[in-house]
KEKE-3310 file (N, C-alpha, C; in steps of 0.2 Angstrom, whole numbers, plus 5000, padded with zeros to 4 digits):
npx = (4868:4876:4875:4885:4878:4869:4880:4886:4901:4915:4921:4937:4950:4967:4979:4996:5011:5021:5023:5026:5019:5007:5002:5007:4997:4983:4985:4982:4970:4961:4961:4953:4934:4927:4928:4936:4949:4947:4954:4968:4979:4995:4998:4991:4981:4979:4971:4960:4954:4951:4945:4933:4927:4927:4918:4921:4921:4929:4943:4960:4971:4986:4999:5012:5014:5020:5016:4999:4994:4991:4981:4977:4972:4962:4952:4947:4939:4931:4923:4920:4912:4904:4897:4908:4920:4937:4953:4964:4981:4997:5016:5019:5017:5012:5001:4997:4995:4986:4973:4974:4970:4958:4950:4949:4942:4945:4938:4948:4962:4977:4992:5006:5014:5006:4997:4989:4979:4971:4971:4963:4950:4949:4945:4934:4928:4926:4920:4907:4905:4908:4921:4940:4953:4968:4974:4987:4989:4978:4979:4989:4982:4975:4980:4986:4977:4972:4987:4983:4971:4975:4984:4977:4970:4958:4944:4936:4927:4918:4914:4906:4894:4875:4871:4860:4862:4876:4870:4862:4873:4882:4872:4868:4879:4883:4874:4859:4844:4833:4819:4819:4830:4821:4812:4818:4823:4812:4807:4801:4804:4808:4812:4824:4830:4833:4843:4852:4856:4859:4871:4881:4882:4888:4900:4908:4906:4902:4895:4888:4899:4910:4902:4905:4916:4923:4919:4920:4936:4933:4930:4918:4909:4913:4926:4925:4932)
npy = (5023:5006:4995:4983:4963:4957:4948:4941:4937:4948:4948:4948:4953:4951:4962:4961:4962:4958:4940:4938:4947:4947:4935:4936:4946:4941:4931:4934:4942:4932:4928:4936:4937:4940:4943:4937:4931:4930:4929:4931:4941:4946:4954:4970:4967:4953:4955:4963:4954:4944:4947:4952:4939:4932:4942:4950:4959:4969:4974:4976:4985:4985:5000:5003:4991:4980:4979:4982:4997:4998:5008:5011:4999:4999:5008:5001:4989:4996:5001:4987:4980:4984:4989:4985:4988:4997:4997:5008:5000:5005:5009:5021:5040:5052:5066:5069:5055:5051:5059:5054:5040:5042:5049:5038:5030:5025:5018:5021:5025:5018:5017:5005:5004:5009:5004:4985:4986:4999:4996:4985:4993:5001:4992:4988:5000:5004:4995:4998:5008:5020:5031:5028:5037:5039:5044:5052:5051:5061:5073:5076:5078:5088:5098:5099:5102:5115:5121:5120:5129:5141:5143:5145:5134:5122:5129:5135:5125:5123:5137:5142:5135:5139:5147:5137:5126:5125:5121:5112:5103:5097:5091:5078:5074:5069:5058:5059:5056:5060:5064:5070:5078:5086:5091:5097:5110:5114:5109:5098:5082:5079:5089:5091:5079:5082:5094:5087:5079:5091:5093:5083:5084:5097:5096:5086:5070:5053:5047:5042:5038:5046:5059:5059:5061:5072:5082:5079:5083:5095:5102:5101:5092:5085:5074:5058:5052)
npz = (4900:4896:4910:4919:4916:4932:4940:4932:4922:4918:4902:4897:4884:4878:4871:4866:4863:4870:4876:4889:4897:4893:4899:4912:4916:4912:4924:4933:4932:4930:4942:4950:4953:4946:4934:4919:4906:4888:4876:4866:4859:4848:4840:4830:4821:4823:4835:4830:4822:4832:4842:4835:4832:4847:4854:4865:4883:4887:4881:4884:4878:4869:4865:4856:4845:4833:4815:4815:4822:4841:4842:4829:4829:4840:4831:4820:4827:4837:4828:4821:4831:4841:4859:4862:4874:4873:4881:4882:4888:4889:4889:4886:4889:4883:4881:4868:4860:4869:4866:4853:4855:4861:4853:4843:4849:4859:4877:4890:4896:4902:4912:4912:4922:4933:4948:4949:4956:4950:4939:4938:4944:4933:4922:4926:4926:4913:4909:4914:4905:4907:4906:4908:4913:4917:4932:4931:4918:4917:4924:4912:4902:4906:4905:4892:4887:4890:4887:4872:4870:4873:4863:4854:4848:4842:4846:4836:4829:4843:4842:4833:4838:4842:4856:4861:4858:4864:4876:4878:4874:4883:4891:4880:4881:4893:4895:4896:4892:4879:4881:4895:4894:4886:4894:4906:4898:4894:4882:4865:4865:4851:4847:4855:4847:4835:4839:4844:4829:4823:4831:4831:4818:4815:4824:4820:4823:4826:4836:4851:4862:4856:4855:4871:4873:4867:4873:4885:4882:4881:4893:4895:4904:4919:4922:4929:4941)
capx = (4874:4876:4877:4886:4874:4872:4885:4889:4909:4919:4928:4943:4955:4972:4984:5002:5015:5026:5018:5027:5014:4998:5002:5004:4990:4979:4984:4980:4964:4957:4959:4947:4931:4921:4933:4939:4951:4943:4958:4975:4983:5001:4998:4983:4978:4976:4967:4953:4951:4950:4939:4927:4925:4926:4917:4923:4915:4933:4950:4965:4976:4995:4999:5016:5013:5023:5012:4995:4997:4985:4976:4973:4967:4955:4945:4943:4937:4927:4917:4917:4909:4898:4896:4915:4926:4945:4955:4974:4987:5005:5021:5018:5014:5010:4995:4994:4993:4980:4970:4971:4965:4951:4947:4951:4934:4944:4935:4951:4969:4980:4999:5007:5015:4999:4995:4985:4970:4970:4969:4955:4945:4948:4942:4927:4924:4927:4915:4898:4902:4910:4927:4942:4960:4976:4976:4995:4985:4972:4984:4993:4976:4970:4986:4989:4968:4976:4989:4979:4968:4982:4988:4970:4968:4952:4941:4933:4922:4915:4911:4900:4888:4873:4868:4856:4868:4879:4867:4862:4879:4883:4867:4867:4886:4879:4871:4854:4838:4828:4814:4824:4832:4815:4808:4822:4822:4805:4803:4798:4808:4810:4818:4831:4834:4837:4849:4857:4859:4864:4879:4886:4885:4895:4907:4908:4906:4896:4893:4887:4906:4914:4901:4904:4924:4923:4913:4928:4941:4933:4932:4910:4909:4919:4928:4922:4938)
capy = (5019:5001:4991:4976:4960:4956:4941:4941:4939:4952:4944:4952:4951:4957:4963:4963:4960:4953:4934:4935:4951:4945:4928:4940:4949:4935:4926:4941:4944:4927:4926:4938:4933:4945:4943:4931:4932:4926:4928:4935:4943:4949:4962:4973:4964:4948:4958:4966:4946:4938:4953:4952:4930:4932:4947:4951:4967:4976:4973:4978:4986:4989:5004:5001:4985:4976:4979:4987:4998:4996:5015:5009:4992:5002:5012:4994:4987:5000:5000:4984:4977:4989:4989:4984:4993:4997:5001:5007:4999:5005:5012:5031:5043:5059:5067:5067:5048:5049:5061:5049:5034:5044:5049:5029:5027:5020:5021:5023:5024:5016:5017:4999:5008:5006:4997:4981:4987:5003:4993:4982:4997:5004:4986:4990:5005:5003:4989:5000:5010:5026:5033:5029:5039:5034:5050:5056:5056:5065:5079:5078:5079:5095:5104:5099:5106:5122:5123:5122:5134:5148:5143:5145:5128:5118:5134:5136:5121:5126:5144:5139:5131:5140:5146:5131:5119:5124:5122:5105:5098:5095:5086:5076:5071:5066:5051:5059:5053:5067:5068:5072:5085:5090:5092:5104:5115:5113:5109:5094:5078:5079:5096:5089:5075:5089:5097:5082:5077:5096:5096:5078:5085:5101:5093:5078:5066:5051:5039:5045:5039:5053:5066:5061:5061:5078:5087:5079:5087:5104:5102:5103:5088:5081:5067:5052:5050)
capz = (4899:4899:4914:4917:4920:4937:4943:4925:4923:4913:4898:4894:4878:4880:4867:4868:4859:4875:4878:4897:4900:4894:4902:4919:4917:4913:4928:4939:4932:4930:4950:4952:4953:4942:4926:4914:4899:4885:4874:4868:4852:4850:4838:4831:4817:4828:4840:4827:4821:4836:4844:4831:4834:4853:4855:4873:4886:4887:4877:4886:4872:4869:4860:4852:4844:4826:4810:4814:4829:4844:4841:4820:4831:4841:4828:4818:4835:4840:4823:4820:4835:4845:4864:4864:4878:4873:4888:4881:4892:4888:4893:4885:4893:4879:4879:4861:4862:4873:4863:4847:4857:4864:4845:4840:4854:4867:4882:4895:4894:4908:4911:4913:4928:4938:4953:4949:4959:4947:4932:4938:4943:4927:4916:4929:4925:4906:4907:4915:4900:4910:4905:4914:4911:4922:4935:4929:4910:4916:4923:4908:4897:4907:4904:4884:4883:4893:4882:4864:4870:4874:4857:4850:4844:4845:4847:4830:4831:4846:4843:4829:4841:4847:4863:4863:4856:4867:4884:4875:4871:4889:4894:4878:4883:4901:4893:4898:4887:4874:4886:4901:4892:4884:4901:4909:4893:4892:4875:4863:4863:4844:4845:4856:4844:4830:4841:4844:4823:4820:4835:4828:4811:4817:4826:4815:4827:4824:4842:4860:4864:4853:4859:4877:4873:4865:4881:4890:4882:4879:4899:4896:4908:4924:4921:4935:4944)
cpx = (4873:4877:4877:4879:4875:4874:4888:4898:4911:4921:4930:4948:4960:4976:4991:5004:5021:5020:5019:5021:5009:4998:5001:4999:4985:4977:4982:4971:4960:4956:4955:4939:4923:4926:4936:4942:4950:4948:4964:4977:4991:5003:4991:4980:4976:4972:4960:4952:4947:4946:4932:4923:4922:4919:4917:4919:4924:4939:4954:4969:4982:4995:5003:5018:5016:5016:5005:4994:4989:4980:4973:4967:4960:4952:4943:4939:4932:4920:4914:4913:4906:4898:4906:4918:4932:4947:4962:4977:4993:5006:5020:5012:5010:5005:4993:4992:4985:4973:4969:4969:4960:4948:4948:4945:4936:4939:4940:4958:4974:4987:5001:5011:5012:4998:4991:4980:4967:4968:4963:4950:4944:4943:4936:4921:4921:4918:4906:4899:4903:4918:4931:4950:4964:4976:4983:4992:4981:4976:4987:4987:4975:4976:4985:4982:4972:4981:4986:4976:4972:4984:4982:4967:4960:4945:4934:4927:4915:4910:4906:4893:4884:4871:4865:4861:4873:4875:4865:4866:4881:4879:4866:4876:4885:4875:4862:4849:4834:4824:4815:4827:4825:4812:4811:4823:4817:4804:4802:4804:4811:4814:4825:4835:4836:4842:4855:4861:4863:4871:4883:4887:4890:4900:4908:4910:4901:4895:4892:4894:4909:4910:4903:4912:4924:4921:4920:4934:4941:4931:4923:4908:4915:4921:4928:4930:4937)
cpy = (5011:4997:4987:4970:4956:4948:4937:4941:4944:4950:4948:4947:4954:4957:4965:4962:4956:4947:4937:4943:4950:4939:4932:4942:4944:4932:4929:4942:4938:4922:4930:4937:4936:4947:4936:4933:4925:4924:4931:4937:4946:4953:4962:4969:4957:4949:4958:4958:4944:4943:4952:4944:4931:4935:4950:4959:4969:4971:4977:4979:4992:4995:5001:4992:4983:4977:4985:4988:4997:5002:5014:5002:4995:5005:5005:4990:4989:5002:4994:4979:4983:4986:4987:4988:4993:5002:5001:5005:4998:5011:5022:5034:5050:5060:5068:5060:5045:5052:5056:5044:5034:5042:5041:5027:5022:5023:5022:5022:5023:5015:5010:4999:5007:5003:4993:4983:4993:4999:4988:4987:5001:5000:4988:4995:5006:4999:4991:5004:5018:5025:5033:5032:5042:5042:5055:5058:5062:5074:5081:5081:5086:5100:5107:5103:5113:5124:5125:5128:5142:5149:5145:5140:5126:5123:5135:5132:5124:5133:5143:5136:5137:5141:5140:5127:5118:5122:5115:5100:5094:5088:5078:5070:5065:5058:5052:5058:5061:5068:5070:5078:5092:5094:5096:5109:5116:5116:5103:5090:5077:5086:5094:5083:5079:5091:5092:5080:5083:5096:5089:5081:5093:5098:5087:5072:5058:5045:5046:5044:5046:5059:5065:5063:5067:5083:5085:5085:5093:5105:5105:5097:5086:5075:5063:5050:5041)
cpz = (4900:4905:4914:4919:4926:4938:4936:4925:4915:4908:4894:4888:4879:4875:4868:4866:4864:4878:4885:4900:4899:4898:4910:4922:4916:4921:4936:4938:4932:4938:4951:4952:4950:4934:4925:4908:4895:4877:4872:4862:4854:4848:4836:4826:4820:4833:4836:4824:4826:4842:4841:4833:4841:4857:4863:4877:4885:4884:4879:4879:4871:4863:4852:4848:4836:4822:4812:4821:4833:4845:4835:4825:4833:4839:4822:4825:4835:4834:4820:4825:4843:4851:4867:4870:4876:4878:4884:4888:4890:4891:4892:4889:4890:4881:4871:4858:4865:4870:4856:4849:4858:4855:4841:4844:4859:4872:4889:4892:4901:4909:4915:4921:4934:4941:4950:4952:4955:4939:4931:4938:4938:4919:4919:4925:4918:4905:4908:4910:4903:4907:4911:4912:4919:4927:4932:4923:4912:4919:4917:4903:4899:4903:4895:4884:4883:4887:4872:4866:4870:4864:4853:4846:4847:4847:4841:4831:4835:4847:4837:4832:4842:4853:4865:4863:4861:4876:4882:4875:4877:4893:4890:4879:4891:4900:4894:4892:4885:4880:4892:4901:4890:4891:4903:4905:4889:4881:4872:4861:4856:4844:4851:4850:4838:4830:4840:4837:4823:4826:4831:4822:4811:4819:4823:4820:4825:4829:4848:4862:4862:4857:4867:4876:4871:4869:4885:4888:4882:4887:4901:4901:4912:4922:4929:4935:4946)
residu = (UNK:UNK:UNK:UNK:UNK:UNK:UNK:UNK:UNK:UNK:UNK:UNK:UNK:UNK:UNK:UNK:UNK:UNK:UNK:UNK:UNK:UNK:UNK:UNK:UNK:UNK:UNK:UNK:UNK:UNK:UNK:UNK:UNK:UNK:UNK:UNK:UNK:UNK:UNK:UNK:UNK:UNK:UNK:UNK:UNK:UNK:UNK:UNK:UNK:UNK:UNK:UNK:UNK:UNK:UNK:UNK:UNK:UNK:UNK:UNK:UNK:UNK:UNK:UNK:UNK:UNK:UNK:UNK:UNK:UNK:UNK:UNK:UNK:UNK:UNK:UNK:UNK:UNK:UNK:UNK:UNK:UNK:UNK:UNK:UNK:UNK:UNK:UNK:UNK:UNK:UNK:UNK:UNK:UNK:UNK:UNK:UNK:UNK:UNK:UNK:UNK:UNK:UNK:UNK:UNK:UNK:UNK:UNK:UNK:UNK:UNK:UNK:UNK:UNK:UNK:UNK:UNK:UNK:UNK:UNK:UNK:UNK:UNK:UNK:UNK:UNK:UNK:UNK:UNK:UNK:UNK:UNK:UNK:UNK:UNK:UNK:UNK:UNK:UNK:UNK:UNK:UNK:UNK:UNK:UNK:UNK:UNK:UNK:UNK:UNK:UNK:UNK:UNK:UNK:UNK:UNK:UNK:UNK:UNK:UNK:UNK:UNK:UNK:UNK:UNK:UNK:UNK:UNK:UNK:UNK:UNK:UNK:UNK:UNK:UNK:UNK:UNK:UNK:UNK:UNK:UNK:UNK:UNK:UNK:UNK:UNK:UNK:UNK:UNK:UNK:UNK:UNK:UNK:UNK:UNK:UNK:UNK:UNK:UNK:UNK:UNK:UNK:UNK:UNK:UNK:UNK:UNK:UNK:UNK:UNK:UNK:UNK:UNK:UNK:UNK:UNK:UNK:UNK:UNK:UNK:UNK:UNK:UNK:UNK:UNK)
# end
């Protein structure tokens, strides 16, 4: 995964549609002394412009936002400038929400709620290119999985893997490199990147983000607290 450059500052973009809470948050994070905001939009269409010029390491973004919401913002975002981080910050609390963020490529979702020392560690975290969701979400995500599964949703996919794929999917989630994998499953670095095209083309996936967010929800990986 990426990491940030050392003594490099963060530069954040914050989306809101309230001036008096980006101006907040701006004036909070530009005292820290490993962050800068580097600009500001009021809705999502302003965002994905002024994202794409900037091109900033994490874009704080409001959901419920005038004209184009900030979940449509994040999958323009997120395609059209690569290495971006989206961290959601708004007031809902759904798990359904949180699941189309993820699937939008955010990398965190954070409730406005939240202490300020939660929200930094979170732009942090966003920014090494780790996932980071709000503790209250992350109860509420275990559950809603819990739930689907009872209901039998989200099942099918998965059971289509095989044995391999399925003992692959995980490590390839894990961020860990072909020959690493080769090694522990002693077999030939081209046969893990195989595996890797046929699990993104079963589960239609198409970024390391998405596979590691998929492993998450199907509860194949820990999520770093």
């Amino acid at each position: 995964m990426t990491q940030p450059q050392e003594g490099r500052k963060i530069r954040v973009y914050l989306t809101d549609d309230h001036t008096i809470v980006r101006r907040g948050i701006a004036r909070l994070l530009n005292e820290e002394a490993d962050m800068e905001v580097v600009g500001e939009a009021g809705d999502g269409a302003e965002a994905v412009q002024g994202v794409q010029q900037l091109r900033p390491d994490v874009v704080l973004m409001d959901i419920g936002m005038p004209g184009l919401s900030g979940i449509e913002a994040t999958r323009q975002i997120v395609l059209a400038v690569p290495g971006v981080q989206v961290l959601i910050l708004t007031v809902y609390d759904q798990a359904d929400l949180l699941f189309r963020a993820l699937q939008a490529g955010a990398a965190g979702y954070i409730l406005k709620g939240a202490e300020m020392d939660d929200l930094l560690r979170a732009i942090r975290t966003v920014r090494s290119g780790e996932v980071f969701i709000h503790p209250q979400m992350a109860t509420r995500l275990v559950q809603d999985y819990l739930n689907r599964l009872k209901g039998g949703e989200g099942q099918d996919e998965y059971e289509k893997l095989s044995g391999r794929e399925r003992e692959i999917l995980p490590m390839l989630a894990d961020d860990r490199m072909n020959q690493e994998i080769a090694e522990a499953l002693h077999i030939s670095p081209y046969t893990v990147q195989t595996y890797r095209q046929r699990l993104m083309q079963k589960l239609n996936l198409h970024s390391k983000s998405e596979l590691m967010k998929y492993a998450l929800r199907k509860g194949l990986i820990r999520l770093d607290q």
